[in-house]
Biopython code that builds the backbone (N, CA, C, O; Angstrom):
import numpy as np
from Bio.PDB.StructureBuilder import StructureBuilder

atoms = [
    (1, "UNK", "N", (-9.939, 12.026, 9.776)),
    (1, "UNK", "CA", (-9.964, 10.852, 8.927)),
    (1, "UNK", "C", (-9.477, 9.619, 9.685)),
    (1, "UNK", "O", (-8.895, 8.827, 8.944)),
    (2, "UNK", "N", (-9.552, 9.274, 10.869)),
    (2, "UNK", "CA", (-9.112, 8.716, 12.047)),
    (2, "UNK", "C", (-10.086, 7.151, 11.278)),
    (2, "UNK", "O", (-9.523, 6.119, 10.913)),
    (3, "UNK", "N", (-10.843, 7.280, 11.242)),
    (3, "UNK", "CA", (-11.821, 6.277, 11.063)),
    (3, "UNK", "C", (-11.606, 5.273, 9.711)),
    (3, "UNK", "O", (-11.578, 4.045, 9.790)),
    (4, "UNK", "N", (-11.455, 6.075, 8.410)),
    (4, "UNK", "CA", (-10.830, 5.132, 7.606)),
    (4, "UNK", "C", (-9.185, 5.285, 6.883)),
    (4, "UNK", "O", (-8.597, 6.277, 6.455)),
    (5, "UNK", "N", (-8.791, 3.882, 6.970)),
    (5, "UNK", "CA", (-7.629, 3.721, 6.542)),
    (5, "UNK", "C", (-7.229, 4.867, 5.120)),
    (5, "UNK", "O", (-7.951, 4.840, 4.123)),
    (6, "UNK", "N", (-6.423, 5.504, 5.173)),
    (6, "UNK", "CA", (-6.139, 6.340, 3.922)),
    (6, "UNK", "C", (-5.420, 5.121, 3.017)),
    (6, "UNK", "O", (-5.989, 4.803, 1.973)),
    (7, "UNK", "N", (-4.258, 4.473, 3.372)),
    (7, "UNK", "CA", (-3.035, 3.924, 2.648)),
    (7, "UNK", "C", (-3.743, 3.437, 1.377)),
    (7, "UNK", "O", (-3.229, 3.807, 0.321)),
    (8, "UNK", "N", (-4.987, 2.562, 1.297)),
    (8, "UNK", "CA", (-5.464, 2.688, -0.420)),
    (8, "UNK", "C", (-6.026, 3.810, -1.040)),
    (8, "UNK", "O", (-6.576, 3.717, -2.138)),
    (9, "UNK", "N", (-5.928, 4.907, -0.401)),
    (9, "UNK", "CA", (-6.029, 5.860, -1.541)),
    (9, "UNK", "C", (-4.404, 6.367, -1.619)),
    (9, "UNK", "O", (-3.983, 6.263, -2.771)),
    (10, "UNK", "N", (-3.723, 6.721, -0.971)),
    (10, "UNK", "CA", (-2.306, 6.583, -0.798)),
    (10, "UNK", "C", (-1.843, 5.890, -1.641)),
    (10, "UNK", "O", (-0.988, 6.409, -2.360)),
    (11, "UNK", "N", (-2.227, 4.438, -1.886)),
    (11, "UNK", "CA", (-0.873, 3.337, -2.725)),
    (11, "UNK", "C", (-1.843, 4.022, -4.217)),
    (11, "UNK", "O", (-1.171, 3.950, -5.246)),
    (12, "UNK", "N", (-2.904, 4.481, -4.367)),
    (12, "UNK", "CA", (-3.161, 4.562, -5.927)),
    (12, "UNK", "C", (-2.585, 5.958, -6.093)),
    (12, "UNK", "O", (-1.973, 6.189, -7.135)),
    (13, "UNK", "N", (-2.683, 6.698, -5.390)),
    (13, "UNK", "CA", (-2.177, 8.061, -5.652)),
    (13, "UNK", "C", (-0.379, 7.616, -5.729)),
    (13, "UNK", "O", (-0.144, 7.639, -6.937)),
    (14, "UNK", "N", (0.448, 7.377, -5.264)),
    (14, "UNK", "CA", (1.859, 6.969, -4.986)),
    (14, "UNK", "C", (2.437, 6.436, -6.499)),
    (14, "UNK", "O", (3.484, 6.800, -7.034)),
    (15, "UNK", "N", (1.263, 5.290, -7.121)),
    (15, "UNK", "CA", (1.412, 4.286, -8.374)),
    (15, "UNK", "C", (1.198, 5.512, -9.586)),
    (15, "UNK", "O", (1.926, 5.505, -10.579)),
    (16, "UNK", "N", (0.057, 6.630, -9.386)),
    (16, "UNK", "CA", (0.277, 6.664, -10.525)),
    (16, "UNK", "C", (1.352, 7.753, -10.666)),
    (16, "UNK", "O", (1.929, 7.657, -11.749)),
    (17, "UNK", "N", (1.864, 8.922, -9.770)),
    (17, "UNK", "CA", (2.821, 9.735, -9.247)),
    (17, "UNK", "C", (4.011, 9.208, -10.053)),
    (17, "UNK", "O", (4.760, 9.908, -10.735)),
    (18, "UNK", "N", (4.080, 7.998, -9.901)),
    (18, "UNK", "CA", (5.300, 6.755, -10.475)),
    (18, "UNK", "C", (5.100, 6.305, -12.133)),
    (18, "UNK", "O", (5.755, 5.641, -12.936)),
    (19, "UNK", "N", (4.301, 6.773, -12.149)),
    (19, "UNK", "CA", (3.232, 6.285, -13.771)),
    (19, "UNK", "C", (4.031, 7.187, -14.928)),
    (19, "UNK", "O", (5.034, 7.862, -14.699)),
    (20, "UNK", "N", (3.491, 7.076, -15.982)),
    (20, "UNK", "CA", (3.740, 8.011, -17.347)),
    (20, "UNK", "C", (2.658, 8.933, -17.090)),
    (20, "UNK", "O", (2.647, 9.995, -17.711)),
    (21, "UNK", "N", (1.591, 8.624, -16.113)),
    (21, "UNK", "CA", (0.300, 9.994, -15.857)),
    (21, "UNK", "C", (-0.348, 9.775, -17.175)),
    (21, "UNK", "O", (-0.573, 10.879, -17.670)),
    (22, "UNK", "N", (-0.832, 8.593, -18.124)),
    (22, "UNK", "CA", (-1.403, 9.018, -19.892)),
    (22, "UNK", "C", (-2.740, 8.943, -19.045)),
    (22, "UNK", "O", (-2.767, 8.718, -17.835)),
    (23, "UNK", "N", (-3.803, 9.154, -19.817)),
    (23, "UNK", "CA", (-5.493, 8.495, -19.927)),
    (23, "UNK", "C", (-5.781, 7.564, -19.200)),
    (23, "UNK", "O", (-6.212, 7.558, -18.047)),
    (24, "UNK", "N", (-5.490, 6.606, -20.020)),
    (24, "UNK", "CA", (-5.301, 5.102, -19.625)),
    (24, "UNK", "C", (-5.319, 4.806, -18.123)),
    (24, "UNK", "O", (-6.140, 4.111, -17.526)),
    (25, "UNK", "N", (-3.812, 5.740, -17.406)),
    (25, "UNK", "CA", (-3.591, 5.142, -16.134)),
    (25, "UNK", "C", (-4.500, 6.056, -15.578)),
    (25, "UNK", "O", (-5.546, 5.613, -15.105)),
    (26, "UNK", "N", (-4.276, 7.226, -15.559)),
    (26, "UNK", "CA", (-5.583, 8.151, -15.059)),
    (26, "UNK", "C", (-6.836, 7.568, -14.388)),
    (26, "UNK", "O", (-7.111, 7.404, -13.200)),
    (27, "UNK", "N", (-7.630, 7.260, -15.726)),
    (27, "UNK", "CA", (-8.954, 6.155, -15.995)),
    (27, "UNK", "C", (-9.053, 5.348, -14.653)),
    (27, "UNK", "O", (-9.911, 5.478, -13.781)),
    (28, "UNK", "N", (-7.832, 4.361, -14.683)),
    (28, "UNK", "CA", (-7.931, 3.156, -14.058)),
    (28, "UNK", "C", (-7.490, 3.689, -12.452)),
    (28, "UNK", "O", (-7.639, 2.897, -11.521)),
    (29, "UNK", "N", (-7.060, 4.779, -12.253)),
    (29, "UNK", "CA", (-6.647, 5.358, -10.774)),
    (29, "UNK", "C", (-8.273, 5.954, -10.113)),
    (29, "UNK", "O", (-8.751, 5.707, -9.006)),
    (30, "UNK", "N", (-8.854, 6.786, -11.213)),
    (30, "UNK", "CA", (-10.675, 7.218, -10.758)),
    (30, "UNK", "C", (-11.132, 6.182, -10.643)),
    (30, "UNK", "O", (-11.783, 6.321, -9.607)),
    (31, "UNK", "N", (-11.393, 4.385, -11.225)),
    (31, "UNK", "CA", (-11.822, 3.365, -10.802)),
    (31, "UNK", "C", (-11.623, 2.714, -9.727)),
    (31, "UNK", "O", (-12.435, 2.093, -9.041)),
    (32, "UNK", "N", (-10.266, 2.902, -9.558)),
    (32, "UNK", "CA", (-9.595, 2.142, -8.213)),
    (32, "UNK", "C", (-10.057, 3.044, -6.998)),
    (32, "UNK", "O", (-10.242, 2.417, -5.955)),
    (33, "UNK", "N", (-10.317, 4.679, -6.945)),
    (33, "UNK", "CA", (-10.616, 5.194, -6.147)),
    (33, "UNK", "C", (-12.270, 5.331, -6.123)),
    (33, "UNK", "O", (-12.681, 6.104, -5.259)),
    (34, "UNK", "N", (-12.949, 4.900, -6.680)),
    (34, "UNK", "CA", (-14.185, 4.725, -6.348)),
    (34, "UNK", "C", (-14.572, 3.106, -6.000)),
    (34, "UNK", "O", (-15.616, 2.878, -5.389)),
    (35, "UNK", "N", (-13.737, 2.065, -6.391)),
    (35, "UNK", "CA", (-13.886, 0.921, -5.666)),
    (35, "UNK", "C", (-13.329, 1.120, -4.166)),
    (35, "UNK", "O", (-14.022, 0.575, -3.307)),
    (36, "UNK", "N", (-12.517, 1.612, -3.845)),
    (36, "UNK", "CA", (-12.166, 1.851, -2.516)),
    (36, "UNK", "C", (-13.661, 2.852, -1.655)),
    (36, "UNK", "O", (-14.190, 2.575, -0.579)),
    (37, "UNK", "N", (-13.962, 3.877, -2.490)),
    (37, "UNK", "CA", (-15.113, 4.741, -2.091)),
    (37, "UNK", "C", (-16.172, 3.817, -1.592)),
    (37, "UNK", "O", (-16.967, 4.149, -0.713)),
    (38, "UNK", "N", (-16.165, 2.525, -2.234)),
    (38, "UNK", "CA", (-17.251, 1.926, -1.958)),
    (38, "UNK", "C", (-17.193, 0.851, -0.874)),
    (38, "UNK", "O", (-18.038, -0.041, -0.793)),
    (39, "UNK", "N", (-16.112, 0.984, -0.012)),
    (39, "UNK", "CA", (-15.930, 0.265, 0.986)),
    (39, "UNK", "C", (-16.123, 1.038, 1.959)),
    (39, "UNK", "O", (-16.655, 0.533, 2.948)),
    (40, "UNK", "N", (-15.757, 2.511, 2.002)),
    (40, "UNK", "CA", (-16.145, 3.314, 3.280)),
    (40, "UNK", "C", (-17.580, 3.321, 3.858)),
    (40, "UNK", "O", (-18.588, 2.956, 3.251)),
    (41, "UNK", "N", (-17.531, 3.684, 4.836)),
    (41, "UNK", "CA", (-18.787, 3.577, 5.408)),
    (41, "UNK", "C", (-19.371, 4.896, 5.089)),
    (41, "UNK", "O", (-18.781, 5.976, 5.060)),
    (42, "UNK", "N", (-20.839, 4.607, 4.814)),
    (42, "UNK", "CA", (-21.653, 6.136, 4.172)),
    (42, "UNK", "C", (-21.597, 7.004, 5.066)),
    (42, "UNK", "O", (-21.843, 8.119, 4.606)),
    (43, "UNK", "N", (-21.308, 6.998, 6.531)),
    (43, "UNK", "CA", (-21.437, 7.887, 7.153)),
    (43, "UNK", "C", (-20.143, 9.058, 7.585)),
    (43, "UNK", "O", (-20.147, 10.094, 8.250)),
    (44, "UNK", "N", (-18.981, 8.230, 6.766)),
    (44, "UNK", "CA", (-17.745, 9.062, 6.819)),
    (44, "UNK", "C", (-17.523, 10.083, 5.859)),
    (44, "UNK", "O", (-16.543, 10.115, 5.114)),
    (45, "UNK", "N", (-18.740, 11.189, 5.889)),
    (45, "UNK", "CA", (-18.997, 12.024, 4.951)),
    (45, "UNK", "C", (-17.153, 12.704, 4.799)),
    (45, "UNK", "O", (-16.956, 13.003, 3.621)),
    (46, "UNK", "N", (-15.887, 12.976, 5.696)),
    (46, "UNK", "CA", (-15.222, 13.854, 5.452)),
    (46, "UNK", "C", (-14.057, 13.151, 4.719)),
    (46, "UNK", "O", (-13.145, 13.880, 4.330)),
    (47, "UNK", "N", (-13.961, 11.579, 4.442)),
    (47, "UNK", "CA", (-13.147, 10.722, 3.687)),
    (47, "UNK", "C", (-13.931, 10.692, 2.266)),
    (47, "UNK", "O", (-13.338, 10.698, 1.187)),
    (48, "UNK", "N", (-15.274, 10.661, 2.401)),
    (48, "UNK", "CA", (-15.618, 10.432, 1.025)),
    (48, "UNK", "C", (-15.939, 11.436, 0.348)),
    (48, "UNK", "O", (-16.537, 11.259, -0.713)),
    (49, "UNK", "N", (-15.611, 12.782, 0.810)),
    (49, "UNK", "CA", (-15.596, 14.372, 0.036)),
    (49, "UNK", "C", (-14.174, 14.344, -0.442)),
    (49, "UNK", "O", (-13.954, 14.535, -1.638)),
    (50, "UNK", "N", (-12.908, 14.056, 0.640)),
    (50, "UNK", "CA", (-11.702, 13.928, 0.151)),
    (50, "UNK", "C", (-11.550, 13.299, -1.094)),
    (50, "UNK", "O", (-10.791, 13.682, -1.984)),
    (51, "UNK", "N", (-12.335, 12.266, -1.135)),
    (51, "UNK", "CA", (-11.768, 10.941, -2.316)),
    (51, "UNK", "C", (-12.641, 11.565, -3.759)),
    (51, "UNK", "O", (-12.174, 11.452, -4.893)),
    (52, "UNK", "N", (-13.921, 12.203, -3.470)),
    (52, "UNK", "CA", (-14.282, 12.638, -4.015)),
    (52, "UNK", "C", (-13.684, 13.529, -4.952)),
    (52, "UNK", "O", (-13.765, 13.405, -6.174)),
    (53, "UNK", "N", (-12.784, 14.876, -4.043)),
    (53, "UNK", "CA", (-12.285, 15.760, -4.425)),
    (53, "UNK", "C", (-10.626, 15.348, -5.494)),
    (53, "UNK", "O", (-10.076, 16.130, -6.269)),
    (54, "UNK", "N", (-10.172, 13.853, -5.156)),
    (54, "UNK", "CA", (-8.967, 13.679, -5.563)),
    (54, "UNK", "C", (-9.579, 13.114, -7.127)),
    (54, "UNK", "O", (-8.934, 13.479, -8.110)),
    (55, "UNK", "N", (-10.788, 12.249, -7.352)),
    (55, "UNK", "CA", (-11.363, 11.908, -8.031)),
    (55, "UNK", "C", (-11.873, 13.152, -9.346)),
    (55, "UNK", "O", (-11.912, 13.110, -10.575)),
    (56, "UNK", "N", (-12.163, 14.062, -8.441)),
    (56, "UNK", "CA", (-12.327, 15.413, -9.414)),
    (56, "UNK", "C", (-11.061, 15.626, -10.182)),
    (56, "UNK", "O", (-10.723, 15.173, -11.275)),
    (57, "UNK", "N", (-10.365, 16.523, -9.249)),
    (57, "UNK", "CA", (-8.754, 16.341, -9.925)),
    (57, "UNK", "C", (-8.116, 15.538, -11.118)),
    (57, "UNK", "O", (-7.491, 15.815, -12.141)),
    (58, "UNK", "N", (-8.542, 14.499, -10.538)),
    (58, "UNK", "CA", (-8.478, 13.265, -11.929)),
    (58, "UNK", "C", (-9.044, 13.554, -13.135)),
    (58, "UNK", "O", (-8.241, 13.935, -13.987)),
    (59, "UNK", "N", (-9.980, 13.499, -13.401)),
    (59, "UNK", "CA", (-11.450, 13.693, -14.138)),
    (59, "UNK", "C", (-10.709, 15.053, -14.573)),
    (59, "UNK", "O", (-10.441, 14.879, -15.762)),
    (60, "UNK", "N", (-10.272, 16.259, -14.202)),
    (60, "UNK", "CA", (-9.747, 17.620, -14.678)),
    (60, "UNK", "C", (-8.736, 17.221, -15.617)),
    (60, "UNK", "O", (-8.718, 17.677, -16.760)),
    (61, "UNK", "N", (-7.643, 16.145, -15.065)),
    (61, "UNK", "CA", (-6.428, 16.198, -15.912)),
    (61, "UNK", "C", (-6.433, 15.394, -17.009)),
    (61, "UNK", "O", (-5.455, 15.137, -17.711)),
    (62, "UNK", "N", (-7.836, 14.898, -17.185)),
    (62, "UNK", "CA", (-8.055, 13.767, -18.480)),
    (62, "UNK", "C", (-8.897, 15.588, -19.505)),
    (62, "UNK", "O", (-9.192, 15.429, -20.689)),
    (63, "UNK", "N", (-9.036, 16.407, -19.137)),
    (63, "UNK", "CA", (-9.272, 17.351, -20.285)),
    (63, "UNK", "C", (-7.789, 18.602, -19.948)),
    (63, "UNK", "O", (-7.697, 19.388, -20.891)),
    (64, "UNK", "N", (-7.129, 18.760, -19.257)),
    (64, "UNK", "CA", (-6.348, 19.887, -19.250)),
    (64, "UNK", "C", (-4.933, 19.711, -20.031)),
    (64, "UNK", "O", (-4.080, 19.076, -19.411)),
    (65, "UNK", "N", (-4.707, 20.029, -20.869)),
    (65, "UNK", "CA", (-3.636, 19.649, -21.473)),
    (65, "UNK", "C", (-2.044, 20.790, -21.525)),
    (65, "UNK", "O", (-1.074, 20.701, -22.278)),
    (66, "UNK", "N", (-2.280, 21.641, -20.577)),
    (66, "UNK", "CA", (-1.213, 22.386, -20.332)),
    (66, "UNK", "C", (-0.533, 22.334, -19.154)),
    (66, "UNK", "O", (0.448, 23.047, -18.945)),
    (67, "UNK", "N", (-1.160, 21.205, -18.008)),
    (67, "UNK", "CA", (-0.295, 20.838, -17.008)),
    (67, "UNK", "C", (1.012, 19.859, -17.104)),
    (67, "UNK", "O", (0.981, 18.675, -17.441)),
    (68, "UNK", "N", (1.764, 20.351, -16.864)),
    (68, "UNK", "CA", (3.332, 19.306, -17.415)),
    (68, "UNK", "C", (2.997, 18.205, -16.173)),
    (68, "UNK", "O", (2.156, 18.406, -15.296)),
    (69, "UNK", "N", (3.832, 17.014, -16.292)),
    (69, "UNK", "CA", (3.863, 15.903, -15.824)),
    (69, "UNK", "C", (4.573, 16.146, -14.407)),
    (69, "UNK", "O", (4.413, 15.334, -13.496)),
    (70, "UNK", "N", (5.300, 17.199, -14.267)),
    (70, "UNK", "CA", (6.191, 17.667, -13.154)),
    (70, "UNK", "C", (4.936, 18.632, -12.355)),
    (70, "UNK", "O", (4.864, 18.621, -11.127)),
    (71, "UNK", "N", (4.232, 19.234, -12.975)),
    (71, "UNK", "CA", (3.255, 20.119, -11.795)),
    (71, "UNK", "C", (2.206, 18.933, -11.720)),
    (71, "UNK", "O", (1.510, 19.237, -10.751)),
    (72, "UNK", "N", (1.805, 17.929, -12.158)),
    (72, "UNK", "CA", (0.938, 16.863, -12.352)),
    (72, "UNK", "C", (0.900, 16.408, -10.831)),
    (72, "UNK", "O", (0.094, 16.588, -9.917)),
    (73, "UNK", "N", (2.273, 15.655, -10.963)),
    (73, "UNK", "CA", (3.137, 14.965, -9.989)),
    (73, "UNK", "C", (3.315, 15.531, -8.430)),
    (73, "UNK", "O", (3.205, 14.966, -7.342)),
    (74, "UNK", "N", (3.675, 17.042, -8.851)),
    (74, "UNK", "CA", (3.897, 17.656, -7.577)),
    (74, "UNK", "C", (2.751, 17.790, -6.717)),
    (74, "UNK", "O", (2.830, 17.860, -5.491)),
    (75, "UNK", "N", (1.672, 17.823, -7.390)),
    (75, "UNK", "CA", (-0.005, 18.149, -6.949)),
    (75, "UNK", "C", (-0.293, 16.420, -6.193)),
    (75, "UNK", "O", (-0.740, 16.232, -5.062)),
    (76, "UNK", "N", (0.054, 15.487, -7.051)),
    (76, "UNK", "CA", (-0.508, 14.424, -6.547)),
    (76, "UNK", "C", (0.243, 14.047, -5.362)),
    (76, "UNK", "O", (-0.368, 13.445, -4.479)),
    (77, "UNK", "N", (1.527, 14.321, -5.202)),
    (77, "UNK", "CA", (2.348, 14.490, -3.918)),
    (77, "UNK", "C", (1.751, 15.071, -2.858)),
    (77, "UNK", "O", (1.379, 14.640, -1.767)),
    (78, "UNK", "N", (1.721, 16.368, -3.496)),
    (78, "UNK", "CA", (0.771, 17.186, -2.016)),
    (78, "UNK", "C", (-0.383, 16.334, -1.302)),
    (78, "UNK", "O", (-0.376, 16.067, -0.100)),
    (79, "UNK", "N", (-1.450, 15.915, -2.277)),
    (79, "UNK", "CA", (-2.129, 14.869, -1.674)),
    (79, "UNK", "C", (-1.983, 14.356, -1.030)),
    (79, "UNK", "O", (-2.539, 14.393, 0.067)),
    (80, "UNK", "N", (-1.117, 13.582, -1.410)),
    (80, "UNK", "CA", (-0.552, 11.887, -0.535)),
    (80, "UNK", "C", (0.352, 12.620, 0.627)),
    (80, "UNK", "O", (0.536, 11.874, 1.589)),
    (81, "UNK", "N", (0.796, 13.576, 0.716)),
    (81, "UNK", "CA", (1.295, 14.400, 2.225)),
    (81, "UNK", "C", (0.083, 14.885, 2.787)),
    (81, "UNK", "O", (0.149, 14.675, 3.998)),
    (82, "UNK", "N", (-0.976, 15.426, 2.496)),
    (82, "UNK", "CA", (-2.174, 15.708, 3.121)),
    (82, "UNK", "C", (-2.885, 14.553, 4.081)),
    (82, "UNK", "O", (-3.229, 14.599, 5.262)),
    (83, "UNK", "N", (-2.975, 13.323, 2.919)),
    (83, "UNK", "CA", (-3.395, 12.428, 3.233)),
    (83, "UNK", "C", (-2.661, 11.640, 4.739)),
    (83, "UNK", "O", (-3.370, 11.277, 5.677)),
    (84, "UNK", "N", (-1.407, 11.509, 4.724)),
    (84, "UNK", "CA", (-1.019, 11.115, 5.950)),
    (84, "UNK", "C", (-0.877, 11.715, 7.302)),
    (84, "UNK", "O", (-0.421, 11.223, 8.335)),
    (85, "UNK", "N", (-1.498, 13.186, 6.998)),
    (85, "UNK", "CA", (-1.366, 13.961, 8.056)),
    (85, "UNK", "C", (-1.871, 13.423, 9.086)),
    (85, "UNK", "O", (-1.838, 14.009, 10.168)),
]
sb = StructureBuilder()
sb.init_structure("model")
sb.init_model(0)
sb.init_chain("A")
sb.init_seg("    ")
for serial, (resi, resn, name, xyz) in enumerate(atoms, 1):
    if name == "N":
        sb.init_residue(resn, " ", resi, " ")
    sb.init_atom(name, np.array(xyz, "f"), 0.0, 1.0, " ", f" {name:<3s}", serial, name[0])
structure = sb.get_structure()
């Protein structure tokens, strides 16, 4: 992932980690990460499967309603440690 900057998917993952985690912020974190999606270059197929995949995740926790806010959190952490690897 040498090629594109992670830190804006980083600062949205970090904000909402910091969040209440409702719908609402959810929503607006899958928007922010597909406006960023749309700055990468099409050919950085292995950043835009990642963003893809964090985007999924998202999209899961707007129907799963038995994940607590603490395994929520811990997951979106892992990310954002993946991410700076």
């Amino acid at each position: 992932m040498e090629f594109f900057n992670m830190q804006p998917v980083i600062d949205v993952l970090s904000e909402l980690v910091a969040s209440q985690l409702d719908a609402e912020q959810i929503d607006e974190a899958i928007d922010a990460l597909e406006a960023i999606k749309s700055k990468i270059d099409i050919e950085d197929d292995e950043v835009i499967d990642k963003v893809d995949e964090i985007q999924d995740y998202l999209q899961y926790l707007l129907t799963e309603e038995e994940a607590t806010t603490e395994e929520i959190q811990e997951e979106l952490s892992n990310m954002i440690d993946e991410l700076q690897k």
